[in-house]
C-alpha positions as CSV (number, residue, x, y, z in Angstrom):
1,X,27.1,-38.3,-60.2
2,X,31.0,-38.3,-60.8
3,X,30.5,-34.6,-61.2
4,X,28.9,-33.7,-58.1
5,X,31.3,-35.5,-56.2
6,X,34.0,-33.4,-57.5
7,X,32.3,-30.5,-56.4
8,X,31.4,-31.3,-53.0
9,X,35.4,-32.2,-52.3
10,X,36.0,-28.7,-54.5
11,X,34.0,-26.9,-51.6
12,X,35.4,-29.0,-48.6
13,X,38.6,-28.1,-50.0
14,X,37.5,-24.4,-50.3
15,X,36.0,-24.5,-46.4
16,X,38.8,-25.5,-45.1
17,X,41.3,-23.6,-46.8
18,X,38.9,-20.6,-45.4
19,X,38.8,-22.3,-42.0
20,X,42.8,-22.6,-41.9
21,X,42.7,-18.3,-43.0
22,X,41.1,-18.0,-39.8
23,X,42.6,-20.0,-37.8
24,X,45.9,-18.2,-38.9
25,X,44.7,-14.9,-38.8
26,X,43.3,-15.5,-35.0
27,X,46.9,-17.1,-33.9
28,X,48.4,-13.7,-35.2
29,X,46.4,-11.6,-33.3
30,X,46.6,-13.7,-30.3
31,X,50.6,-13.2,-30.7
32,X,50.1,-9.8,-31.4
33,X,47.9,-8.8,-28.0
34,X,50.7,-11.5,-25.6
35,X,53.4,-9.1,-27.2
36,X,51.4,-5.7,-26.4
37,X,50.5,-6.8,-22.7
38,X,54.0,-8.3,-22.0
39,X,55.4,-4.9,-23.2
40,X,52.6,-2.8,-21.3
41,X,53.3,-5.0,-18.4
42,X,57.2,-4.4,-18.3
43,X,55.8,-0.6,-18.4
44,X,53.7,-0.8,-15.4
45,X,56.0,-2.3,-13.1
46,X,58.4,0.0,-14.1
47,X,56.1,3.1,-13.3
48,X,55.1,1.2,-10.7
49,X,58.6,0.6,-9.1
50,X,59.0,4.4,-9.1
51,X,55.4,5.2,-7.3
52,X,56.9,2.2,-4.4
53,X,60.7,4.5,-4.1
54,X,58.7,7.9,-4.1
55,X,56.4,6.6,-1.2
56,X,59.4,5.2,0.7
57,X,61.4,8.5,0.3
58,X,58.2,10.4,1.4
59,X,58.1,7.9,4.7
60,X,61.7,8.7,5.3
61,X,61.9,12.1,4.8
62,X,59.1,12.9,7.1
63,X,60.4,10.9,9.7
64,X,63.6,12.5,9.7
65,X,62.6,16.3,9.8
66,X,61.9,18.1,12.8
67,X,58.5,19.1,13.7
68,X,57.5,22.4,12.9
69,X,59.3,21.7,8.8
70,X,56.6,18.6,9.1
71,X,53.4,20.6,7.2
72,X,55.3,22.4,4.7
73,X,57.4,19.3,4.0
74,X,54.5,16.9,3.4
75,X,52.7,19.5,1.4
76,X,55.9,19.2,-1.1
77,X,56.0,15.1,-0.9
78,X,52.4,14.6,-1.1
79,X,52.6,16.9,-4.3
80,X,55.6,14.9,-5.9
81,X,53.7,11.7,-4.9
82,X,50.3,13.0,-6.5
83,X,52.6,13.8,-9.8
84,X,54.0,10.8,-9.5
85,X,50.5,8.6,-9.7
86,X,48.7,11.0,-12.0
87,X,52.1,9.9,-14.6
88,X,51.5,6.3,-14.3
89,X,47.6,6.6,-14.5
90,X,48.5,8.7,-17.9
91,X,51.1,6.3,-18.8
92,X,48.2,3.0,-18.4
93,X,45.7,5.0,-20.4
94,X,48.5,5.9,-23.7
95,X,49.2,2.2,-23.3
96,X,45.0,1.2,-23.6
97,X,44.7,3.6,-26.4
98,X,47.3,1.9,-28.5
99,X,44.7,-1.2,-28.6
């Protein structure tokens, strides 16, 4: 019976020495993904920043011109502002294709 003791504590010791693998190799990845979404978040509110000043110098740049520049004028912003949203939609979808 001596013998089969030694191999059950042989296994135990084997199952957990698997068990503590993954346990290890799940806290790396979990570090891993904090990392990428703290550095994809610092991104986005970056880009986003930017899509907040271009709206407000839109605002103030078509409050300030006269009348009849108003059409042409907001053609130009609203174009700057659509370039501005399709590069921080294109920016979010480099940063989901890195997972």
């Amino acid at each position: 019976m001596a013998p089969d003791k030694k191999l059950v504590c042989e296994q135990q010791s084997l199952f957990s020495q698997i068990i503590l693998v993954g346990v290890f190799i799940i806290q790396s990845s979990l570090i891993i993904l904090v990392l990428f979404f703290h550095h994809w978040q610092q991104k986005l509110r970056v880009l986003g920043d930017q899509l907040v000043f271009t709206m407000i110098k839109l605002r103030i740049s078509f409050a300030s011109t006269p009348i009849t520049f108003r059409t042409g004028l907001l053609e130009n912003k609203i174009r700057s502002f659509q370039l501005c949203a399709v590069q921080l939609f294109s920016e979010v979808l480099k940063s989901i294709q890195i997972v």
